[in-house]
PDB file as gemmi writes it, atoms N, CA and C in Angstrom:
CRYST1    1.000    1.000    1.000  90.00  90.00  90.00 P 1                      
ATOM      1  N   UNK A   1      -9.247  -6.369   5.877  1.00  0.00           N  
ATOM      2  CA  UNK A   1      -9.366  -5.631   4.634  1.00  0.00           C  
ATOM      3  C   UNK A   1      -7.995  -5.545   3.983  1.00  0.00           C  
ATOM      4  N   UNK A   2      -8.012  -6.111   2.742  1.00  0.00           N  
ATOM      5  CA  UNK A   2      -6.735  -5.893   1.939  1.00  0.00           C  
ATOM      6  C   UNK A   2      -6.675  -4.766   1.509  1.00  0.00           C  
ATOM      7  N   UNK A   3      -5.334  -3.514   1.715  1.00  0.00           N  
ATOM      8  CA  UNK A   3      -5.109  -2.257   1.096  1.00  0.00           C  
ATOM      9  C   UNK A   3      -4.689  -2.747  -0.658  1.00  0.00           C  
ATOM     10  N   UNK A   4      -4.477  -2.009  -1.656  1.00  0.00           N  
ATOM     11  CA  UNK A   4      -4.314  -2.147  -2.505  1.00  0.00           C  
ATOM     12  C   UNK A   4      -3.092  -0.814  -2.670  1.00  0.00           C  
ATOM     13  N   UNK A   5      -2.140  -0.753  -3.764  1.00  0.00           N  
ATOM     14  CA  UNK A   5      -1.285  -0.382  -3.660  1.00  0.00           C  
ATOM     15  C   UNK A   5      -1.789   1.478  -4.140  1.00  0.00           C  
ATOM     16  N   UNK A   6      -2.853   1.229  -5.082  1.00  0.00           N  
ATOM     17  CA  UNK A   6      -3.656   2.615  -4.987  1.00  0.00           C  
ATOM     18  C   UNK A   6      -4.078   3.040  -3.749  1.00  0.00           C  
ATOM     19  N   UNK A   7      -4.624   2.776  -3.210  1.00  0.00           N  
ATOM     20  CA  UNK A   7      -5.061   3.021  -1.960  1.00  0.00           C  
ATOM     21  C   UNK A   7      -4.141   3.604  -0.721  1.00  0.00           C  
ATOM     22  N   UNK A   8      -3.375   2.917  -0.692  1.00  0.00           N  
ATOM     23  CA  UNK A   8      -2.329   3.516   0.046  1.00  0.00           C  
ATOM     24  C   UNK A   8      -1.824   4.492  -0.660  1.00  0.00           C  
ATOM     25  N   UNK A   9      -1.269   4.673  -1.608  1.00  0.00           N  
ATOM     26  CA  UNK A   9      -0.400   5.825  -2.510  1.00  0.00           C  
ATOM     27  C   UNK A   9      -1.762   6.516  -2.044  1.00  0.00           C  
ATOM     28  N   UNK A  10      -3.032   6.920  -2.175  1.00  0.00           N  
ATOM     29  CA  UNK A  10      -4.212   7.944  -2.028  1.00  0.00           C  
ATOM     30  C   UNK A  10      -3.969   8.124  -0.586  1.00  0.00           C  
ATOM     31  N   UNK A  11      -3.981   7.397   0.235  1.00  0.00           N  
ATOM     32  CA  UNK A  11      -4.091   7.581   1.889  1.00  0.00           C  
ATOM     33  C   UNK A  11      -2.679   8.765   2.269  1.00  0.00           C  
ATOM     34  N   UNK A  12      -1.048   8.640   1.769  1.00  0.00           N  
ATOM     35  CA  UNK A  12      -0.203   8.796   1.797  1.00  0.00           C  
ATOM     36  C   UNK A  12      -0.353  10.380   0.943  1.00  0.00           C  
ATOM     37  N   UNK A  13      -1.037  10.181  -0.297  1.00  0.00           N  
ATOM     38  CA  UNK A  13      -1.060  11.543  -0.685  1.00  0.00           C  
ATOM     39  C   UNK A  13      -2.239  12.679   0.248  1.00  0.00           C  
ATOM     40  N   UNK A  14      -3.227  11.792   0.288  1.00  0.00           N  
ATOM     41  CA  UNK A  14      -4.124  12.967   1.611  1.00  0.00           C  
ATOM     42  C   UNK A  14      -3.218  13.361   2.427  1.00  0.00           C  
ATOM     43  N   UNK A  15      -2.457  12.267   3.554  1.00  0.00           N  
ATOM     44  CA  UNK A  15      -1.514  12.655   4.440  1.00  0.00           C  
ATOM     45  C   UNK A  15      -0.845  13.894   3.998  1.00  0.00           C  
ATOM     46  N   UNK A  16       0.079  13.864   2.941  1.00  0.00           N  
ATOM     47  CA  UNK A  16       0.494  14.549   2.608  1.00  0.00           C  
ATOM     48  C   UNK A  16       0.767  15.868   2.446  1.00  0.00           C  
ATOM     49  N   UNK A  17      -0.760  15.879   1.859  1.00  0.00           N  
ATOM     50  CA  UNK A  17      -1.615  17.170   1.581  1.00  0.00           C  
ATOM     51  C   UNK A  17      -1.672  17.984   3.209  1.00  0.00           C  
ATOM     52  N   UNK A  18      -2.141  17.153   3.920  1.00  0.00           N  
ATOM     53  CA  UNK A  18      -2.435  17.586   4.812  1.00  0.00           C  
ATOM     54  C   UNK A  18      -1.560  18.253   5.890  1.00  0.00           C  
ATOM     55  N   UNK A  19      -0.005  17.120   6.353  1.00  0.00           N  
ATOM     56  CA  UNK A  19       1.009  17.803   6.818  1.00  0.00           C  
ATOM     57  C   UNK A  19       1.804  19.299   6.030  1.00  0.00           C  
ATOM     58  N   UNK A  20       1.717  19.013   4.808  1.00  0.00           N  
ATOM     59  CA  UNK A  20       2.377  20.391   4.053  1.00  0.00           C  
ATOM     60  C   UNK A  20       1.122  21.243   4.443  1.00  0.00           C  
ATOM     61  N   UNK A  21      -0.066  21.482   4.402  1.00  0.00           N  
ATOM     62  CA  UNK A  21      -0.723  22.787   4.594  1.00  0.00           C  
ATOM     63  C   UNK A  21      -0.240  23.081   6.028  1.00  0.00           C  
ATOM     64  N   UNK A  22      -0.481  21.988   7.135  1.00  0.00           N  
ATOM     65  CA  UNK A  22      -0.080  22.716   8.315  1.00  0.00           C  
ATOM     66  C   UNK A  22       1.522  23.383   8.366  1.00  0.00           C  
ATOM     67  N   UNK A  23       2.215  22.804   7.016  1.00  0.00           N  
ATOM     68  CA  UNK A  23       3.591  23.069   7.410  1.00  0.00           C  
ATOM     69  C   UNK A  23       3.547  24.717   6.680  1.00  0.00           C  
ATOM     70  N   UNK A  24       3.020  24.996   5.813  1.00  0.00           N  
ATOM     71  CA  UNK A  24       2.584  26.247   4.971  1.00  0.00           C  
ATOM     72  C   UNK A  24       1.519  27.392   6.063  1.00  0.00           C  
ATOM     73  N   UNK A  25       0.986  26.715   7.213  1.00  0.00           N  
ATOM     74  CA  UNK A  25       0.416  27.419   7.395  1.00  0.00           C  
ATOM     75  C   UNK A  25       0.942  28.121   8.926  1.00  0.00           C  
ATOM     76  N   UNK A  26       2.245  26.913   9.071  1.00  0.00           N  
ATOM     77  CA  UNK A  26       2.970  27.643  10.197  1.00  0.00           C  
ATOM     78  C   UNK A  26       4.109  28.559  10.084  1.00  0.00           C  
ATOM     79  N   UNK A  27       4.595  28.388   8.880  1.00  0.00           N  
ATOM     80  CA  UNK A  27       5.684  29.084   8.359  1.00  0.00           C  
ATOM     81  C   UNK A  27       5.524  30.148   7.339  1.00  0.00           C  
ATOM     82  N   UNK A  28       3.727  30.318   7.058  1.00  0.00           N  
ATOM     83  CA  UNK A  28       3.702  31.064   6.106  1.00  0.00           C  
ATOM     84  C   UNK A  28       4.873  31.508   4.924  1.00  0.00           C  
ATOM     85  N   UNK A  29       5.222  30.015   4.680  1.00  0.00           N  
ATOM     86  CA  UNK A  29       6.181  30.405   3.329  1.00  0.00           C  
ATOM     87  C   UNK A  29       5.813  29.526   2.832  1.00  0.00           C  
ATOM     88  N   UNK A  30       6.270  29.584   0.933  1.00  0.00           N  
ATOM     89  CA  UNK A  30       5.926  28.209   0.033  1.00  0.00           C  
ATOM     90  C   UNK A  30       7.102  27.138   1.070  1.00  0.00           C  
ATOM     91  N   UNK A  31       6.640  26.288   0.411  1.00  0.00           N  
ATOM     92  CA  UNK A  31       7.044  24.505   0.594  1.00  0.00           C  
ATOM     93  C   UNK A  31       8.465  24.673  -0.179  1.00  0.00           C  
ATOM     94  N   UNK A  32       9.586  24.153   0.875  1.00  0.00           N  
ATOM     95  CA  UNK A  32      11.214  24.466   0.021  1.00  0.00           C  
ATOM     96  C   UNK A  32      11.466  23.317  -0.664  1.00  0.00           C  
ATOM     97  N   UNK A  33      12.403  22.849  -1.587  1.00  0.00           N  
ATOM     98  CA  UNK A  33      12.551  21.770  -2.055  1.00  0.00           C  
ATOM     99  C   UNK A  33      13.105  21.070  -0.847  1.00  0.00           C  
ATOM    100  N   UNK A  34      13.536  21.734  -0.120  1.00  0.00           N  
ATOM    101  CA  UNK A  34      14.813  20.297   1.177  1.00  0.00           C  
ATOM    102  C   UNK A  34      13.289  19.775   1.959  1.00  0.00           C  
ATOM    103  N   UNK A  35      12.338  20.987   1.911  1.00  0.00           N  
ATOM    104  CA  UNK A  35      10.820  20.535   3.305  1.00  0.00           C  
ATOM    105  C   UNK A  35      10.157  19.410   2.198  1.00  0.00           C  
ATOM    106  N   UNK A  36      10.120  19.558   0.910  1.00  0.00           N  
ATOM    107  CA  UNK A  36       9.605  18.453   0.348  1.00  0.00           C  
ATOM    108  C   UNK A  36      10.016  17.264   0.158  1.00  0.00           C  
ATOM    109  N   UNK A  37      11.284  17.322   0.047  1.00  0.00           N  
ATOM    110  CA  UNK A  37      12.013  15.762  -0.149  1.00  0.00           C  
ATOM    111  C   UNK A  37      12.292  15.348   1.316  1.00  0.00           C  
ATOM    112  N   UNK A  38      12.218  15.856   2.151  1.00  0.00           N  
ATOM    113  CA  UNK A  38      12.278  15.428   4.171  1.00  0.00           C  
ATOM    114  C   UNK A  38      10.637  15.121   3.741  1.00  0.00           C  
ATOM    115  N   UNK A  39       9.214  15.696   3.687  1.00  0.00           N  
ATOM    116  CA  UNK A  39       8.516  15.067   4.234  1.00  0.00           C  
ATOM    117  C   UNK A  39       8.431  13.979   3.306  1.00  0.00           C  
ATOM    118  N   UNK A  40       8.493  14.068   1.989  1.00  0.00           N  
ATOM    119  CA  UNK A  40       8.596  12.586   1.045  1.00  0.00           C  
ATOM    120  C   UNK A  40       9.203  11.579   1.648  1.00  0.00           C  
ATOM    121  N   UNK A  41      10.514  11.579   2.281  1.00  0.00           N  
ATOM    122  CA  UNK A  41      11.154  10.635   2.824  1.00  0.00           C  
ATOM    123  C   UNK A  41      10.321  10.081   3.832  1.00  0.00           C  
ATOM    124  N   UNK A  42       9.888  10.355   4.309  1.00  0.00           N  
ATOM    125  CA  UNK A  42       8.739  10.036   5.362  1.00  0.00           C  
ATOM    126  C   UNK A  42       7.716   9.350   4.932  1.00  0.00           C  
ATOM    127  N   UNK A  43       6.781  10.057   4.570  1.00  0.00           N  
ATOM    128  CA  UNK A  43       5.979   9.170   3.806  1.00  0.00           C  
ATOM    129  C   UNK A  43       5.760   7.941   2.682  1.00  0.00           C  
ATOM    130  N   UNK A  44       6.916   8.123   1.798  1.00  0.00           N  
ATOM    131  CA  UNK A  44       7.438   7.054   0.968  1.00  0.00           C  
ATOM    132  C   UNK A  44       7.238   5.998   1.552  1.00  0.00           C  
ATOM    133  N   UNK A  45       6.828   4.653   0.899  1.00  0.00           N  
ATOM    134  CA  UNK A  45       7.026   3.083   1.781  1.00  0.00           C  
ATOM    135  C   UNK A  45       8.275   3.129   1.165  1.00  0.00           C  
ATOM    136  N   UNK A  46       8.969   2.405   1.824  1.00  0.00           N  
ATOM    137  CA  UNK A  46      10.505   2.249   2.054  1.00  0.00           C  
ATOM    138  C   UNK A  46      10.851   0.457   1.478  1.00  0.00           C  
ATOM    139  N   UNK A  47      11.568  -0.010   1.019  1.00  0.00           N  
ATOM    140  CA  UNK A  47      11.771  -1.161   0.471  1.00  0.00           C  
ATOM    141  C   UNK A  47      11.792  -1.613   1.498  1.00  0.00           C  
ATOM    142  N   UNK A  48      11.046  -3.077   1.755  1.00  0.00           N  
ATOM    143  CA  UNK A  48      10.791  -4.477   2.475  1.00  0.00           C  
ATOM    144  C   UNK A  48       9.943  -4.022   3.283  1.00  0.00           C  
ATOM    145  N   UNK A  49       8.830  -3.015   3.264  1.00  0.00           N  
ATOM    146  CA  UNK A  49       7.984  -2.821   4.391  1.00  0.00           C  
ATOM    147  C   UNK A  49       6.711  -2.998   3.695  1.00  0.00           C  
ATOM    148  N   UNK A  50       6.405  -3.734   2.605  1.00  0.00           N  
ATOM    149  CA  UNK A  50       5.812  -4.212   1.640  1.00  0.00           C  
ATOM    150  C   UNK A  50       5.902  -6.015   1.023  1.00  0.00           C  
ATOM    151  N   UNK A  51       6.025  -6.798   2.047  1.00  0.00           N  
ATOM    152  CA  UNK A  51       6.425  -7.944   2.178  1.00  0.00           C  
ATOM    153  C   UNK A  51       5.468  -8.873   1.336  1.00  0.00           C  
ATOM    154  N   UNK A  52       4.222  -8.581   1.764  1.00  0.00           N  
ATOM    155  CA  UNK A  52       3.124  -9.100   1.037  1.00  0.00           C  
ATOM    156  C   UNK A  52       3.237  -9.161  -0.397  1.00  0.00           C  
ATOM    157  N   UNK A  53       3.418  -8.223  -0.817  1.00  0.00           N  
ATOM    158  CA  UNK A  53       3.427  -8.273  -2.197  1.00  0.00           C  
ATOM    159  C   UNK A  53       4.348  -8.935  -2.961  1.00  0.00           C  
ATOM    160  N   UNK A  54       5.326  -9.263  -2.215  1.00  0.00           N  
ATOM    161  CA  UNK A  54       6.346  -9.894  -2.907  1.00  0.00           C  
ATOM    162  C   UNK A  54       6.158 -11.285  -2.974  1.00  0.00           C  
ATOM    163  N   UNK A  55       5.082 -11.823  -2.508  1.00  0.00           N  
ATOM    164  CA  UNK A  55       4.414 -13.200  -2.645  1.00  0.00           C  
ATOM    165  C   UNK A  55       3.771 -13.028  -3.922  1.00  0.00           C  
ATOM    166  N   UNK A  56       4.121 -14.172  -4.828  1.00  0.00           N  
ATOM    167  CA  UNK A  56       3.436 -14.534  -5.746  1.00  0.00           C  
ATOM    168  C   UNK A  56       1.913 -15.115  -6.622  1.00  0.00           C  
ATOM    169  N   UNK A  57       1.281 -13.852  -5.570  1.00  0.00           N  
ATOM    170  CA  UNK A  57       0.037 -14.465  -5.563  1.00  0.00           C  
ATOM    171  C   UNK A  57      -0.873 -14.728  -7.102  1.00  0.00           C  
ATOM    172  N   UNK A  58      -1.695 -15.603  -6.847  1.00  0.00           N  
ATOM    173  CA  UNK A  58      -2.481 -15.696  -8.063  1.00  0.00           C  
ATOM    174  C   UNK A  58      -4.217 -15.602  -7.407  1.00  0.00           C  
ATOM    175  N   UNK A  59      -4.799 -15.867  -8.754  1.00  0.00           N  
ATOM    176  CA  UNK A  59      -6.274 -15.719  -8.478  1.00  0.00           C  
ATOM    177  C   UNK A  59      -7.131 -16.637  -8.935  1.00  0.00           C  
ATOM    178  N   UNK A  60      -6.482 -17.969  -9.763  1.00  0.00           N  
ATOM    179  CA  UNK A  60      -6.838 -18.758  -9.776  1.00  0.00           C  
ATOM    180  C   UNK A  60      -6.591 -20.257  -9.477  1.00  0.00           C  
ATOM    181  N   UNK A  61      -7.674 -20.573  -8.211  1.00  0.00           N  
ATOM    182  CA  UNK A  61      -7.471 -21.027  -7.553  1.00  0.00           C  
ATOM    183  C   UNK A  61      -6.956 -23.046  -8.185  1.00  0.00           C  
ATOM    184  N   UNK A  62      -7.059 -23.265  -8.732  1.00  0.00           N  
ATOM    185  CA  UNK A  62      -6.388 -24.575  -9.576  1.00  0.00           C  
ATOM    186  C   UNK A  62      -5.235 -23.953 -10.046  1.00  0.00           C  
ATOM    187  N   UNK A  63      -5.059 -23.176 -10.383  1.00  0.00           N  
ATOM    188  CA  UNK A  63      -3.575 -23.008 -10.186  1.00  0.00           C  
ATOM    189  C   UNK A  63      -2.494 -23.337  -9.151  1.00  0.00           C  
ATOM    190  N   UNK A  64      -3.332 -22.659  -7.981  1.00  0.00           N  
ATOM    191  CA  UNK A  64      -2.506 -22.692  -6.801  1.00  0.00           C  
ATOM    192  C   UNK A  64      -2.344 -23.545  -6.174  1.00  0.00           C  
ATOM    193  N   UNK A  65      -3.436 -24.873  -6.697  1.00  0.00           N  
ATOM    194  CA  UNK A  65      -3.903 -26.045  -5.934  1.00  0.00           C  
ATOM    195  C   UNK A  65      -2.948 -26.997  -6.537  1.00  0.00           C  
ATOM    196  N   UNK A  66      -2.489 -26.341  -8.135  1.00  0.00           N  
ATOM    197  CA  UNK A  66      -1.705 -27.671  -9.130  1.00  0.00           C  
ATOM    198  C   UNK A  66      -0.003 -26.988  -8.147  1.00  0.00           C  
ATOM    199  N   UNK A  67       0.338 -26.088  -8.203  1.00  0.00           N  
ATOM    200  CA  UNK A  67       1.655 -25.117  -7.907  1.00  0.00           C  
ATOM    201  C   UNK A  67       1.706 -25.460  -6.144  1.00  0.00           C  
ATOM    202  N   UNK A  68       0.686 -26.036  -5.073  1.00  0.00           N  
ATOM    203  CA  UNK A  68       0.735 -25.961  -3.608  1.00  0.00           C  
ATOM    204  C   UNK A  68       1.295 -27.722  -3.855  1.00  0.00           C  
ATOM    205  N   UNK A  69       0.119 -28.455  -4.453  1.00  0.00           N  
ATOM    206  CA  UNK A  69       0.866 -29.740  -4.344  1.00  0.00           C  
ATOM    207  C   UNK A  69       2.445 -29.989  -4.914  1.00  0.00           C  
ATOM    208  N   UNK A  70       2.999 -29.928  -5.993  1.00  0.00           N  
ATOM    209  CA  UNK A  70       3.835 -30.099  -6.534  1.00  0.00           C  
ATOM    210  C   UNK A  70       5.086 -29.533  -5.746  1.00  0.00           C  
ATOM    211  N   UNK A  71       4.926 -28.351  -4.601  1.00  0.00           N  
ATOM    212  CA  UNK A  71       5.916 -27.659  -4.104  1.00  0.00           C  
ATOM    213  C   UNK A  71       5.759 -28.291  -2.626  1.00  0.00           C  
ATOM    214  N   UNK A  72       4.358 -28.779  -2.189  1.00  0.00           N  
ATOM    215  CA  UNK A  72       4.715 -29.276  -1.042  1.00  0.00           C  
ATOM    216  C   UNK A  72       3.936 -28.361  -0.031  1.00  0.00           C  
ATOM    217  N   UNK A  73       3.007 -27.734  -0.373  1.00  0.00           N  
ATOM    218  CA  UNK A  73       3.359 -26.143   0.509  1.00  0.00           C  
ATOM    219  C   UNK A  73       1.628 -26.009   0.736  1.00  0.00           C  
ATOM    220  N   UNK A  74       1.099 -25.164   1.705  1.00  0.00           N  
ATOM    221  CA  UNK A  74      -0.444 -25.350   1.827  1.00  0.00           C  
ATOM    222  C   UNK A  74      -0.850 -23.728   0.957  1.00  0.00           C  
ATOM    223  N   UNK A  75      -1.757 -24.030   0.886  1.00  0.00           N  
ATOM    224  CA  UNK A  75      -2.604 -22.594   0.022  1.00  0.00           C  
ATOM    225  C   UNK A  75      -3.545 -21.867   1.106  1.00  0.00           C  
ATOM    226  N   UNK A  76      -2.995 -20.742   0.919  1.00  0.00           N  
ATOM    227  CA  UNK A  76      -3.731 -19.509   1.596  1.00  0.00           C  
ATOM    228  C   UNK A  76      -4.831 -19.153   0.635  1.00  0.00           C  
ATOM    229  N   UNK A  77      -6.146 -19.517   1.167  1.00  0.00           N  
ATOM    230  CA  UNK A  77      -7.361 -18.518   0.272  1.00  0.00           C  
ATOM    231  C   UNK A  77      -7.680 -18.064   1.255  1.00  0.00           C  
ATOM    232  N   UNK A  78      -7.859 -16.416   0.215  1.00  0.00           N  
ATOM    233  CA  UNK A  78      -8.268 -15.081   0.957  1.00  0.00           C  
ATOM    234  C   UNK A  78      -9.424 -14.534   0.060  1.00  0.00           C  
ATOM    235  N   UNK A  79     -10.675 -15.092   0.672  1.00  0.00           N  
ATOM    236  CA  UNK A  79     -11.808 -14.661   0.652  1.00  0.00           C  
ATOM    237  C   UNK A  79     -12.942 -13.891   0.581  1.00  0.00           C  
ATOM    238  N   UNK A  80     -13.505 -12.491   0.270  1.00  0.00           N  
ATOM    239  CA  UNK A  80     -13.762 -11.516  -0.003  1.00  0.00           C  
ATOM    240  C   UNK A  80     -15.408 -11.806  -0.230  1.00  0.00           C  
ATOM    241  N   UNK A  81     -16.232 -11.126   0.381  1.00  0.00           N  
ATOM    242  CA  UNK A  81     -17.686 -10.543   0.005  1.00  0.00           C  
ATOM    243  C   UNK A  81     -17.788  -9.271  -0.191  1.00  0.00           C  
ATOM    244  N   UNK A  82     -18.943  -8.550  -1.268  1.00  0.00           N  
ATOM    245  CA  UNK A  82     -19.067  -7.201  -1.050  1.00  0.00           C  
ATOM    246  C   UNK A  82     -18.300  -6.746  -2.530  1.00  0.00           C  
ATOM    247  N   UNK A  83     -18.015  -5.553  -2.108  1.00  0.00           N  
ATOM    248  CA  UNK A  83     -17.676  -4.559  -2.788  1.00  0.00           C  
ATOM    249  C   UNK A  83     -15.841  -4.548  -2.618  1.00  0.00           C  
ATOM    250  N   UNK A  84     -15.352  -4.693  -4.059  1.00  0.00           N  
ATOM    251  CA  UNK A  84     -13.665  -4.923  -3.916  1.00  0.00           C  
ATOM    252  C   UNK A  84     -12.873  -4.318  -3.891  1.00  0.00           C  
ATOM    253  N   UNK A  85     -13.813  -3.038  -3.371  1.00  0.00           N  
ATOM    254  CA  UNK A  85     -13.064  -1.646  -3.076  1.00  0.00           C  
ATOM    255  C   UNK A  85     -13.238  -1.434  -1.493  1.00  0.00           C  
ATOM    256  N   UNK A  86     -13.601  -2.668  -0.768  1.00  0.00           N  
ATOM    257  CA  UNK A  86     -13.896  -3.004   0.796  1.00  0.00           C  
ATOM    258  C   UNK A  86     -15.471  -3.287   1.104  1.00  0.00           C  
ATOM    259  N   UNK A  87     -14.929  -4.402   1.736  1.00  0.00           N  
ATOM    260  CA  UNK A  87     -16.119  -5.103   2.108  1.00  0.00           C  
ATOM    261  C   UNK A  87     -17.239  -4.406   2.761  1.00  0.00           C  
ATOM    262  N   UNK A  88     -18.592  -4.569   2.245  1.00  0.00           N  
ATOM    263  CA  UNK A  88     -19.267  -3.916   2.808  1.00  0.00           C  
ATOM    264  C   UNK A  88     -21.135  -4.481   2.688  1.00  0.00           C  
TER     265      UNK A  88                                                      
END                                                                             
C-alpha cells in the first residue's frame, strides 16, 4: 500500500493528538510551548526519510517508456486495484 503524503500528515496528527492528551492528562497542565515544539520534533518527517518521493515519478506510462529507453534505465510499474484511497 502506497501512503500518500496526506495520509501520513493525518496518521502523525492522530498520533499527535493522542500523545499530548496523555501528556495533559499526566501533568494536568496546558501543553508548554518547549512540550510542543519537543513533541513536534518528533513527529515531524525529518529531511531524507522521504526518499521515495524524490523520484520523479510520472503516471503516464509512454512517457516513462519514451524517458526509460533513452536513459537506459528499466521502468518500475506500480499497479493498483480498488479504491485509491487503499486497496480494497
Amino acid at each position: 500500500m502506497m501512503f500518500t503524503k496526506s495520509m501520513i500528515l493525518f496518521s502523525f496528527s492522530a498520533l499527535f493528538g493522542l500523545v499530548s492528551s496523555l501528556v495533559l492528562a499526566d501533568s494536568k497542565s496546558a501543553l508548554t510551548a518547549e512540550q510542543f515544539e519537543k513533541l513536534r520534533g518528533l513527529i515531524k518527517p525529518h529531511p531524507g526519510e522521504d526518499k521515495w518521493a524524490e523520484i520523479p515519478w510520472t503516471s503516464q506510462l509512454w512517457d516513462a517508456r519514451r524517458q526509460a529507453a533513452a536513459q537506459g534505465k528499466p521502468i518500475l510499474l506500480w499497479e493498483m486495484d480498488g479504491n485509491p484511497l487503499g486497496c480494497g
